[in-house]
PATILUM-136225 format. One record per residue (C-alpha): x, y, z; residue in three letters. Coordinates in steps of 0.25 Angstrom, whole numbers. Example, Ala and Ser with C-alpha at 12.3 -4.5 7.8 and 13.67 -1.06 7.14 Angstrom:
REM residues 2
<vextor><x>49</x><y>-18</y><z>31</z><residu>ALA</residu></vextor>
<vextor><x>55</x><y>-4</y><z>29</z><residu>SER</residu></vextor>
***
This chain:
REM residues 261
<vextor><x>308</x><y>371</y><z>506</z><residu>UNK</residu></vextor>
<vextor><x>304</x><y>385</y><z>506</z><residu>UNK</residu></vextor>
<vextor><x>310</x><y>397</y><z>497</z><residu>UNK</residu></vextor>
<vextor><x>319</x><y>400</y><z>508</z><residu>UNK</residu></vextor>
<vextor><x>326</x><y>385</y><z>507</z><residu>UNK</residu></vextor>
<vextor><x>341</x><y>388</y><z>501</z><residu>UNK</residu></vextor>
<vextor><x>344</x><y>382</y><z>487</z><residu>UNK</residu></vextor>
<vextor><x>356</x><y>372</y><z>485</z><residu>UNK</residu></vextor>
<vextor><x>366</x><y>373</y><z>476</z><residu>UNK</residu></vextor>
<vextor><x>378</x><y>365</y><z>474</z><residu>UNK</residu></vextor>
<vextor><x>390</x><y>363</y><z>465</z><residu>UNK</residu></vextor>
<vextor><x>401</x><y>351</y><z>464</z><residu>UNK</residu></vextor>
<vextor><x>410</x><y>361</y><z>471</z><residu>UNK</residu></vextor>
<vextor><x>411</x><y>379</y><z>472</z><residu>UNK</residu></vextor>
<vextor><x>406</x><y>382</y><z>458</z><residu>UNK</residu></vextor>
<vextor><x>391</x><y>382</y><z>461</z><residu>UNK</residu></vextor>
<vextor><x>394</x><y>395</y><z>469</z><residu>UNK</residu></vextor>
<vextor><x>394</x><y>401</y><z>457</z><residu>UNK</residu></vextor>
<vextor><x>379</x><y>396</y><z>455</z><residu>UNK</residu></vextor>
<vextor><x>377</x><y>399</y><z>468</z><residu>UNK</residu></vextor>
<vextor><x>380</x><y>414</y><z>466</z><residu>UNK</residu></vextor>
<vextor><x>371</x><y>416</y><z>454</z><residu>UNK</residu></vextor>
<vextor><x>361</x><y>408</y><z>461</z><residu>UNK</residu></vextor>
<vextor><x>363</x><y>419</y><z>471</z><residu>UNK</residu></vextor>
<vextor><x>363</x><y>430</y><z>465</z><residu>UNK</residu></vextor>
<vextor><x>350</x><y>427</y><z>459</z><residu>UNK</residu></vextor>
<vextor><x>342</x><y>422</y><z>469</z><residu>UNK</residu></vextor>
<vextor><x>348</x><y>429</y><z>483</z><residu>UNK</residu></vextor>
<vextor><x>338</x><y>428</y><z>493</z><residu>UNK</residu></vextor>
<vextor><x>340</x><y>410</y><z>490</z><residu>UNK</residu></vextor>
<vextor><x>348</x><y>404</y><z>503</z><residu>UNK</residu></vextor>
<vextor><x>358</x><y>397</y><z>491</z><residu>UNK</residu></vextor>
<vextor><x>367</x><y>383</y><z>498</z><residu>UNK</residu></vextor>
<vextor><x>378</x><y>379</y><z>489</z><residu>UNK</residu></vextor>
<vextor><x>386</x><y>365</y><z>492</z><residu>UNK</residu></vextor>
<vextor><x>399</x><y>364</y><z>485</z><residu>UNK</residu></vextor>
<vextor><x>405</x><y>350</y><z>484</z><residu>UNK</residu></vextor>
<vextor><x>417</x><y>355</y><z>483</z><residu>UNK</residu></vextor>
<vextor><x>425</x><y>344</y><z>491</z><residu>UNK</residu></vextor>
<vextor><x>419</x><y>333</y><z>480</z><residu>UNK</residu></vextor>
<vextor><x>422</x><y>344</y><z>467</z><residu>UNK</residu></vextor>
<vextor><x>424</x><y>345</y><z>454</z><residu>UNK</residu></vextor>
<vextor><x>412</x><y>336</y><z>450</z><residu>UNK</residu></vextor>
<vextor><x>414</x><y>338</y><z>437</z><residu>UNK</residu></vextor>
<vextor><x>426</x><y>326</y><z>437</z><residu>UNK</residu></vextor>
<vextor><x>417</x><y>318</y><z>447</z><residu>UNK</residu></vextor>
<vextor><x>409</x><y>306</y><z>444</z><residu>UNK</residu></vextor>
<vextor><x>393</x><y>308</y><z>441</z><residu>UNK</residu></vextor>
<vextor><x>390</x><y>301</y><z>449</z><residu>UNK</residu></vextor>
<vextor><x>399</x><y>307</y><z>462</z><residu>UNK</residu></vextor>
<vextor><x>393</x><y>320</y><z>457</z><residu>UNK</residu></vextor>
<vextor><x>378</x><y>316</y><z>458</z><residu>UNK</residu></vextor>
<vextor><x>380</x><y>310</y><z>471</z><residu>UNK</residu></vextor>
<vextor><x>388</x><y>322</y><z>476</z><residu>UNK</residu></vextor>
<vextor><x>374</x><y>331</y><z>472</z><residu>UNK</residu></vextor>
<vextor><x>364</x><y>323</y><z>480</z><residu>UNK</residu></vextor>
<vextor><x>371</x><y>322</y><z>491</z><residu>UNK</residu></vextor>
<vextor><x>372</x><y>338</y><z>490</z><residu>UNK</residu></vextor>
<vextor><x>358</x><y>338</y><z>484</z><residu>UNK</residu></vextor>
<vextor><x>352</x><y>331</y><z>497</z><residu>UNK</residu></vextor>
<vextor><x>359</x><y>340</y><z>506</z><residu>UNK</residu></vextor>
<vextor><x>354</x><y>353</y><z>501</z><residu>UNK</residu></vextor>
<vextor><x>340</x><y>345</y><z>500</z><residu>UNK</residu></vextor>
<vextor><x>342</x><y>344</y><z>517</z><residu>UNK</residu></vextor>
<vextor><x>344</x><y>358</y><z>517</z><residu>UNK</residu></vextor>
<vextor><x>331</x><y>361</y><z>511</z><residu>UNK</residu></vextor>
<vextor><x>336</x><y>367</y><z>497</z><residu>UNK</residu></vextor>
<vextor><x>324</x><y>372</y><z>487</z><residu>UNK</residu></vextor>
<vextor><x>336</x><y>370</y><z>476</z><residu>UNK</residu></vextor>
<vextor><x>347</x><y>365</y><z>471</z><residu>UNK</residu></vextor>
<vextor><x>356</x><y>372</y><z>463</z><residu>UNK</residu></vextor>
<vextor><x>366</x><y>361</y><z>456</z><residu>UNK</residu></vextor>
<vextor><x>378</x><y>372</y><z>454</z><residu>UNK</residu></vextor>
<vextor><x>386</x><y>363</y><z>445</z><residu>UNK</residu></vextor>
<vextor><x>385</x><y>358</y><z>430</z><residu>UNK</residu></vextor>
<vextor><x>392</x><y>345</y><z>435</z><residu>UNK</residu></vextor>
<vextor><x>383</x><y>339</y><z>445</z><residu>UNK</residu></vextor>
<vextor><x>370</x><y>346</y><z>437</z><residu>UNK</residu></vextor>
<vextor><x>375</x><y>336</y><z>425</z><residu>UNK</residu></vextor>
<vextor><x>377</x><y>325</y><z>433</z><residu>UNK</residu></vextor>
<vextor><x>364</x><y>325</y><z>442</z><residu>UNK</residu></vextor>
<vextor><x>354</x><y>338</y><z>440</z><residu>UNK</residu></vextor>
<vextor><x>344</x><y>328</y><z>437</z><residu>UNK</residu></vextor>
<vextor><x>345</x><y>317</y><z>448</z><residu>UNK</residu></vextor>
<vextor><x>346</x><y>329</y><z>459</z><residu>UNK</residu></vextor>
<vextor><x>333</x><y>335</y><z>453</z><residu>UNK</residu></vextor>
<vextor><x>324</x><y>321</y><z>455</z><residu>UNK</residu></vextor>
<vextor><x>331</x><y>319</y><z>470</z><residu>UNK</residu></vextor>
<vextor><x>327</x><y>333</y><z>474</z><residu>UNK</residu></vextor>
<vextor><x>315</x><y>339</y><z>475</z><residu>UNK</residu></vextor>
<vextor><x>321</x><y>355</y><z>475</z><residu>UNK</residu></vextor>
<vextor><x>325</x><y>361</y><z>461</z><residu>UNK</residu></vextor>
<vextor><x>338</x><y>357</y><z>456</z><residu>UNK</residu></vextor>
<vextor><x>345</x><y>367</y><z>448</z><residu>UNK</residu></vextor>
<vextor><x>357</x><y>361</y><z>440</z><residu>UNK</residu></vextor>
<vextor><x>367</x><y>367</y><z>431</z><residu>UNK</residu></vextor>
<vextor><x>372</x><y>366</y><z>418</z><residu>UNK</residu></vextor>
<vextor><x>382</x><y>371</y><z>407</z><residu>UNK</residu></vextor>
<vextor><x>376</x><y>383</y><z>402</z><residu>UNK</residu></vextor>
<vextor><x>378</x><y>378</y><z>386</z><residu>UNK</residu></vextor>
<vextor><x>363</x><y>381</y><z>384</z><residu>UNK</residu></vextor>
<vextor><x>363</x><y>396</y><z>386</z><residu>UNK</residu></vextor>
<vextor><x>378</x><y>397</y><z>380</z><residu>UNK</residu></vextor>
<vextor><x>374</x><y>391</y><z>367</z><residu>UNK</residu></vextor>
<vextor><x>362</x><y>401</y><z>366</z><residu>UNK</residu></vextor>
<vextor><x>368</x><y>412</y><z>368</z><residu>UNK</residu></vextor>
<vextor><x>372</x><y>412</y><z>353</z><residu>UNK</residu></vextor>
<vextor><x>358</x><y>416</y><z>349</z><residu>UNK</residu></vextor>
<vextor><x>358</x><y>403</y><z>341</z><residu>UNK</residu></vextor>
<vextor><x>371</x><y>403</y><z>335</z><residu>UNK</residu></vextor>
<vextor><x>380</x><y>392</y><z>337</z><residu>UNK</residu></vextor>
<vextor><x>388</x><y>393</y><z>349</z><residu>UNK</residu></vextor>
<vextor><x>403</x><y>388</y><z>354</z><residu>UNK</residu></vextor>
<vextor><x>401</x><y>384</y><z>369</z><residu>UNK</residu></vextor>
<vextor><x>412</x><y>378</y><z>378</z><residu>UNK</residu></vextor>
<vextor><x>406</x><y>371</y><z>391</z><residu>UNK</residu></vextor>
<vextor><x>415</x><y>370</y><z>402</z><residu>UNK</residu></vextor>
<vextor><x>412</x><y>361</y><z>414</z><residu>UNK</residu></vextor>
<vextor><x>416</x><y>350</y><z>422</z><residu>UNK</residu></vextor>
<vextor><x>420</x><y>337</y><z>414</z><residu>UNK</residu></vextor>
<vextor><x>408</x><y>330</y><z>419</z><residu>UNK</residu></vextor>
<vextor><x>398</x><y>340</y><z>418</z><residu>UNK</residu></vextor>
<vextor><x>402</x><y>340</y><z>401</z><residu>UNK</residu></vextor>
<vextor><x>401</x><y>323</y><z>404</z><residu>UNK</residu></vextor>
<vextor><x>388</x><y>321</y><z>408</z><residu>UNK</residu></vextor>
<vextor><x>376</x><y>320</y><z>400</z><residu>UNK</residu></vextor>
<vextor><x>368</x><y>333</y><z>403</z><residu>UNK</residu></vextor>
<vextor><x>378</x><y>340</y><z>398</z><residu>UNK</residu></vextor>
<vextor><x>381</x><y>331</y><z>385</z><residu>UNK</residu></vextor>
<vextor><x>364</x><y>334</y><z>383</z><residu>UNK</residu></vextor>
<vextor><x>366</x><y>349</y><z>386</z><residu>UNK</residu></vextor>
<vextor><x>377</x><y>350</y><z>375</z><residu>UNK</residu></vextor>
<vextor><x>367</x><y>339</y><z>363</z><residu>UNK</residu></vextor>
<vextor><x>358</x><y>350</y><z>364</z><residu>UNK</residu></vextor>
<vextor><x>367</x><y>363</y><z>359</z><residu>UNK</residu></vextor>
<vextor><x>380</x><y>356</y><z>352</z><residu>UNK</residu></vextor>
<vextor><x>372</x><y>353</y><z>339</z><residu>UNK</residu></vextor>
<vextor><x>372</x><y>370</y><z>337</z><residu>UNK</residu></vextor>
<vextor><x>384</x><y>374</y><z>346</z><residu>UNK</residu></vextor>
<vextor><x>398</x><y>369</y><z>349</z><residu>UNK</residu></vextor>
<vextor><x>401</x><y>365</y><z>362</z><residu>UNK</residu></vextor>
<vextor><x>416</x><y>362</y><z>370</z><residu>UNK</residu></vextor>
<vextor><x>412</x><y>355</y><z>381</z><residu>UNK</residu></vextor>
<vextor><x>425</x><y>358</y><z>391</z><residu>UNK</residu></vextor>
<vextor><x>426</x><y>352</y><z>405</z><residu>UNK</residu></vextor>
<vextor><x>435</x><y>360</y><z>414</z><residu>UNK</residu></vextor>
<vextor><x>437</x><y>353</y><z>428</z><residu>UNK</residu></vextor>
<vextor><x>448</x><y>362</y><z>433</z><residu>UNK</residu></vextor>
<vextor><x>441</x><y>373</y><z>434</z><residu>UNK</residu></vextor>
<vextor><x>433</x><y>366</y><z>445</z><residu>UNK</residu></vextor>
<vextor><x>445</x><y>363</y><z>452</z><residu>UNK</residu></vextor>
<vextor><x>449</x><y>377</y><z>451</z><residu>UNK</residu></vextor>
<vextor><x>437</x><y>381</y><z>458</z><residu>UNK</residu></vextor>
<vextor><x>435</x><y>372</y><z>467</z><residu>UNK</residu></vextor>
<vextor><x>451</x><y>374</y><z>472</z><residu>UNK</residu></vextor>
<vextor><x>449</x><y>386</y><z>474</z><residu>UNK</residu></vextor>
<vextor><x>459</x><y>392</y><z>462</z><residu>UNK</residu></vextor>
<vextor><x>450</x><y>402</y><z>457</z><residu>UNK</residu></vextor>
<vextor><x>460</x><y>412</y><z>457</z><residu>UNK</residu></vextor>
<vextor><x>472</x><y>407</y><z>453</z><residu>UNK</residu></vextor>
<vextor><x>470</x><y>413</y><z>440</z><residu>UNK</residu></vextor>
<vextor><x>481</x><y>406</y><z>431</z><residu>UNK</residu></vextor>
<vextor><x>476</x><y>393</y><z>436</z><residu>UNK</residu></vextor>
<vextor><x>462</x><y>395</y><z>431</z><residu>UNK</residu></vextor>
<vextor><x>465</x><y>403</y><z>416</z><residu>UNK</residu></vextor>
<vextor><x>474</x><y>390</y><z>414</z><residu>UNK</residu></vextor>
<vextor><x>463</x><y>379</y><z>417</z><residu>UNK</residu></vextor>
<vextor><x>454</x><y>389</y><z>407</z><residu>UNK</residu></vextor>
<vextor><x>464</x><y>389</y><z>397</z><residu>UNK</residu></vextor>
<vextor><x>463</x><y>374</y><z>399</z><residu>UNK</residu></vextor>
<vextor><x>450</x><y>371</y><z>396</z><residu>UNK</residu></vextor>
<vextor><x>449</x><y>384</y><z>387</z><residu>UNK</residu></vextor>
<vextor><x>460</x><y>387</y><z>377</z><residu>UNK</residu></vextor>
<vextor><x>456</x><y>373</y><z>369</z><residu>UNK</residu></vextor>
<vextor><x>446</x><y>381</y><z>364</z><residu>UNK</residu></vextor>
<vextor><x>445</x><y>395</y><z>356</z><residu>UNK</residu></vextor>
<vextor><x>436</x><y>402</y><z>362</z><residu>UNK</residu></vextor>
<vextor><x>435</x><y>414</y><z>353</z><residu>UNK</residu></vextor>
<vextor><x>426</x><y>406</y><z>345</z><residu>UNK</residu></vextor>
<vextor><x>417</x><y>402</y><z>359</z><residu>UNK</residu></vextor>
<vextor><x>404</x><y>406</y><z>361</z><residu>UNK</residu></vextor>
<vextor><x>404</x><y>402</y><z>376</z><residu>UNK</residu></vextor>
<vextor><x>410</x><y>395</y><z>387</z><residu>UNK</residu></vextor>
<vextor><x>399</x><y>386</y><z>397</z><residu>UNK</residu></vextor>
<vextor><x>404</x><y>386</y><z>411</z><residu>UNK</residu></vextor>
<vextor><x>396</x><y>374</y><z>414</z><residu>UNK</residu></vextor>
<vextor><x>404</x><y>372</y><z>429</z><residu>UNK</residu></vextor>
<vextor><x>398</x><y>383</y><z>438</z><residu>UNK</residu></vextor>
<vextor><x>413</x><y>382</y><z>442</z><residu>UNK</residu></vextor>
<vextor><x>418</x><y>388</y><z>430</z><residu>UNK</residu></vextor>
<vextor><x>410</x><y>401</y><z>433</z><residu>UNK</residu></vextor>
<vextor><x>422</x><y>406</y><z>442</z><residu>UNK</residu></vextor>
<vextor><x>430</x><y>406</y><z>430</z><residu>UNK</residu></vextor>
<vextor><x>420</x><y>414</y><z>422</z><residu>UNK</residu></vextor>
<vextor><x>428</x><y>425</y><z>422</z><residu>UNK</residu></vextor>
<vextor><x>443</x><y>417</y><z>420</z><residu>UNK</residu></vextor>
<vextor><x>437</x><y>412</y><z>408</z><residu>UNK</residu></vextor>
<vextor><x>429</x><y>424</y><z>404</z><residu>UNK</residu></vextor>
<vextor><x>445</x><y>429</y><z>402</z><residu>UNK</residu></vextor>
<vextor><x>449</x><y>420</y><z>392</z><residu>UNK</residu></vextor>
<vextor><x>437</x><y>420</y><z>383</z><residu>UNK</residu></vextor>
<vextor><x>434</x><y>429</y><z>371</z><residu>UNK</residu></vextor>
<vextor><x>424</x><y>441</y><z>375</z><residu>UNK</residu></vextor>
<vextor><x>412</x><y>434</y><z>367</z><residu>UNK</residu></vextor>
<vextor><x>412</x><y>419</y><z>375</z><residu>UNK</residu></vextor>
<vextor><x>403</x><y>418</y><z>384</z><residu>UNK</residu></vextor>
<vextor><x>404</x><y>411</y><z>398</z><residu>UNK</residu></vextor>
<vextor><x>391</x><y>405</y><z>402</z><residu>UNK</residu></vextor>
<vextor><x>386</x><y>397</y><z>413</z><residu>UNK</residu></vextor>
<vextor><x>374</x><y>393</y><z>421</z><residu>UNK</residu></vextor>
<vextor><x>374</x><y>400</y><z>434</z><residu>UNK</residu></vextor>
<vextor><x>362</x><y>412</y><z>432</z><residu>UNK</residu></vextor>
<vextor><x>356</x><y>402</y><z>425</z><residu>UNK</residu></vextor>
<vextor><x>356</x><y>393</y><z>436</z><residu>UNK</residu></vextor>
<vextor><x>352</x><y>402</y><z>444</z><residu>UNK</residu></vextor>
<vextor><x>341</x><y>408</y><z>437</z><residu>UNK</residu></vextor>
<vextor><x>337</x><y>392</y><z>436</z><residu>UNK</residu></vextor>
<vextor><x>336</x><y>390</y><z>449</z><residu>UNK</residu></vextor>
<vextor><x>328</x><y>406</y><z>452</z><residu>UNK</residu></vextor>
<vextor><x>316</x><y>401</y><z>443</z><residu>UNK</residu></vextor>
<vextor><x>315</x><y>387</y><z>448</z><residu>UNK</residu></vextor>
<vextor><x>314</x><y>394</y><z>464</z><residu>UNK</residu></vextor>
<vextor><x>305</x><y>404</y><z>457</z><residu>UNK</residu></vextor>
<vextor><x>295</x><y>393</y><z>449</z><residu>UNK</residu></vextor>
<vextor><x>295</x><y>384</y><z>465</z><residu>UNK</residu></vextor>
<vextor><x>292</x><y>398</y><z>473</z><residu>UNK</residu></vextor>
<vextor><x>307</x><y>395</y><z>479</z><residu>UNK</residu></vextor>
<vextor><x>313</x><y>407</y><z>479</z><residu>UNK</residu></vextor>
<vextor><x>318</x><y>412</y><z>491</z><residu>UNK</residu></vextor>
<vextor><x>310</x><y>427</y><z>489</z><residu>UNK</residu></vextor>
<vextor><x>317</x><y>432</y><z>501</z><residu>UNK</residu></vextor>
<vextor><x>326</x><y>446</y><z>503</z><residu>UNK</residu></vextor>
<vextor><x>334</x><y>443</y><z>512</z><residu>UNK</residu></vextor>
<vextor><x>346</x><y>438</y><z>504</z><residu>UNK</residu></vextor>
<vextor><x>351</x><y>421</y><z>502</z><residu>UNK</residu></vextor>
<vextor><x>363</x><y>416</y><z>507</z><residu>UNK</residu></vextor>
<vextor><x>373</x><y>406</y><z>501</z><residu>UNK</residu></vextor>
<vextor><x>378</x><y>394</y><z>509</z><residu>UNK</residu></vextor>
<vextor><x>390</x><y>387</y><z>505</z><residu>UNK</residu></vextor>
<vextor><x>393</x><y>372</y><z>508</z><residu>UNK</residu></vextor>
<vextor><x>405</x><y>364</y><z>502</z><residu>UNK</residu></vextor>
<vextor><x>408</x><y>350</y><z>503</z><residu>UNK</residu></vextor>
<vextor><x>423</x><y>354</y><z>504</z><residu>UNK</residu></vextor>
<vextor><x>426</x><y>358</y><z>517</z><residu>UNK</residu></vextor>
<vextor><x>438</x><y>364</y><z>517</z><residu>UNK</residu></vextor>
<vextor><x>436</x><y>379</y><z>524</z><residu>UNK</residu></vextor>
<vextor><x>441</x><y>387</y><z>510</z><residu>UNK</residu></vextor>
<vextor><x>427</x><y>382</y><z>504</z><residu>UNK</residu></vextor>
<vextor><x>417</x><y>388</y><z>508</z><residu>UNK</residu></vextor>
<vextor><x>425</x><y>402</y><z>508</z><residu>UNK</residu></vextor>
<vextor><x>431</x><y>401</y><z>496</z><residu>UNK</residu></vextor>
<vextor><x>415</x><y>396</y><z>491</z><residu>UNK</residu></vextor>
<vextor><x>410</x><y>411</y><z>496</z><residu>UNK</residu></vextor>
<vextor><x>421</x><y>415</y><z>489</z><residu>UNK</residu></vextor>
<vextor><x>416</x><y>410</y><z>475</z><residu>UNK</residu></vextor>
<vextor><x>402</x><y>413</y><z>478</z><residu>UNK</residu></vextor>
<vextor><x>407</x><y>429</y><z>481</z><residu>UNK</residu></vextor>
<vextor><x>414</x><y>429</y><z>467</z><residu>UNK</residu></vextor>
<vextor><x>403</x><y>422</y><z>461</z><residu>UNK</residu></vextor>
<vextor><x>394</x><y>435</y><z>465</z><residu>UNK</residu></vextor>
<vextor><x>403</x><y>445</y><z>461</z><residu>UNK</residu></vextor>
***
């Protein structure tokens, strides 16, 4: 496939739209499909091995497309198969995962108090039990699933305010978090409650998560293969959802829109 062939990216349901706007933003001439599996979400509380078989089947559908990528938009089905998908392809396969590294840095090399949120089996597998062996010897880390803020997104409650500050206060007031460093967003989910969360947090604690750097990820491997689309006319995003219901695919153009702004 040439530069011009469009890059995959797909997410257990509508947060990878939030990947997908950073993706965008960065790379705007790149044609960008993003497949939802929305009607089989959360995956976070599904089996691995469900989830695995889910991303080949949406793996060997953008490989009939002709994809020069795939971006995996979602810490959950990066944990449970990056690694499979990358000897089944022969494209780049980008994965995701909780930013911890870049949050425990941050502190200059003092010790840092880091609360990972994510899905319950994300904080289950293995590769995220490796990522936390190689920083919770100097750092103190709260690893906190939070599967109802999937549901939230994915119901399409964004906006009912009260139900969302009480599912944060949920998952957050157990901790203090005036003596938090930061707080990982390790579901590209949780992005859409950056600024929710933002609210109930001290002005020092900082919210990371792995979009730019995923992006920027994904910029230099096109880069090092010759792939990037060097085109000025601008990319466009197309949006596929195995849910089928007709508010999808709106209210996904709705996400994206809010991700940009």
């Amino acid at each position: 496939m040439g530069s011009g062939a469009p890059i995959g990216i797909f997410d257990s349901g509508l947060g990878g739209l939030s990947v997908t706007a950073s993706i965008h933003a960065l790379l705007p001439s790149e044609e960008l499909s993003y497949f939802g599996d929305s009607a089989n979400a959360p995956y976070g509380t599904k089996p691995p091995e469900m989830v695995a078989q889910r991303c080949m089947d949406i793996g060997d559908a953008f490989m009939d497309q002709g994809v020069k990528a795939m971006v995996i938009a979602c810490n959950t089905a990066t944990s449970v198969c990056v690694e499979e998908m990358r000897r089944r392809y022969p494209v780049p396969i980008i994965g995701m995962e909780p930013a911890l590294k870049p949050a425990c840095q941050r502190g200059g090399g003092l010790p840092q108090r880091v609360i990972v949120t994510a899905t319950p089996l994300t904080l289950k597998e293995d590769r995220f039990s490796r990522l936390m062996d190689r920083f919770k010897a100097t750092h103190t880390i709260f690893a906190q699933p939070c599967p109802d803020l999937v549901r939230i997104v994915e119901s399409g409650h964004l906006d009912d305010h009260d139900l969302v500050d009480a599912t944060l206060h949920k998952y957050l007031d157990r901790y203090d978090l005036d003596t938090m460093d930061s707080i990982v967003l390790g579901c590209t989910h949780f992005v859409f409650f950056k600024e929710r969360i933002a609210s109930l947090c001290p002005p020092g604690l900082a919210l990371m998560d792995g979009n730019e750097g995923t992006a920027r990820h994904l910029r230099d491997l096109l880069s090092e293969a010759g792939r990037l689309n060097e085109s000025e006319a601008p990319g466009r995003v197309h949006i596929a959802n195995s849910d089928s219901s007709p508010r999808i695919i709106e209210y996904s153009r709705h996400l994206l829109e809010t991700c940009k702004s």
